[in-house]
C-alpha positions in Angstrom: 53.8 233.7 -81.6 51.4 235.2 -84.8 51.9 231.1 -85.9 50.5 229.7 -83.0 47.9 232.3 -82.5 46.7 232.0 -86.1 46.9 228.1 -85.4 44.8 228.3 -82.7 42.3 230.0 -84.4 42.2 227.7 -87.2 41.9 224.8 -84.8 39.2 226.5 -83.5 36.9 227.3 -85.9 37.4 223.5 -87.2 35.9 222.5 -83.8 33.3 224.3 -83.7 32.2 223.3 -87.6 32.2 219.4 -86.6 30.2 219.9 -83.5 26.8 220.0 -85.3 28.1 217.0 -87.1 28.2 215.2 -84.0 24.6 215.8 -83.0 23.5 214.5 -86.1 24.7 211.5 -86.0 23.1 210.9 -82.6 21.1 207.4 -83.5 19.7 206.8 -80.0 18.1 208.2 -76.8 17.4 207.5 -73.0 13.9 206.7 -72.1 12.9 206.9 -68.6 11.8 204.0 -66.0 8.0 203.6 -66.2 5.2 201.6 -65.0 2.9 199.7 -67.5 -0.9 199.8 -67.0 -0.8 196.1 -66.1 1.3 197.7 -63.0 5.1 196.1 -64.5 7.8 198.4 -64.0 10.2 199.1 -66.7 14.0 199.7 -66.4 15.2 202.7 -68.0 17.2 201.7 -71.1 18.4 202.8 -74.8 16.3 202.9 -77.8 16.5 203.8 -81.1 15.2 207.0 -82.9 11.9 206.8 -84.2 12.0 206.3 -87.7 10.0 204.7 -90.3 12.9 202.2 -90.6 12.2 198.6 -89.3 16.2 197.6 -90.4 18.1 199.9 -87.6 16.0 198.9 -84.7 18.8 197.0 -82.0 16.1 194.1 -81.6 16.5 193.6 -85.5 18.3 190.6 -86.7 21.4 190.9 -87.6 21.8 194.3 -85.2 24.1 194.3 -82.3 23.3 196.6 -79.3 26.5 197.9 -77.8 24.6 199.1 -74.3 23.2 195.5 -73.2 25.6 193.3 -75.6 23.1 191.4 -77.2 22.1 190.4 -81.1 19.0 191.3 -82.4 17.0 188.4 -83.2 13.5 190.0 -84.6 12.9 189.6 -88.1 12.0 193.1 -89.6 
């Protein structure tokens, strides 16, 4: 029973070390619906993080996004 306990424990604490791994390597967020000032309304969707990074966009060439299925076809 001490085993198990003391396995438990382990498994645990190993958890809870890879959890602030996981929000790391968060690459992308949710933007909201919104309404341009020419009055167009757009969907909510997935984007990118900002970053100063042209290569990682999901519009890049030679990117794939995973949320709409399609290949990026801007060149950077």
């Amino acid at each position: 029973m001490e085993r198990k306990l003391r396995m438990l424990m382990i498994f645990m604490v190993m958890l809870l070390g890879l959890q602030p791994l996981q929000a790391e390597a968060q690459s992308n967020h949710r933007v909201r619906g919104y309404v341009t000032r020419g009055g167009v309304y757009v969907q909510p969707h997935r984007a990118t993080n900002p970053d100063r990074s042209r290569l990682n966009n999901y519009s890049t060439r030679g990117n794939y996004n995973p949320y709409t299925g399609k290949i990026g076809t801007r060149y950077p």
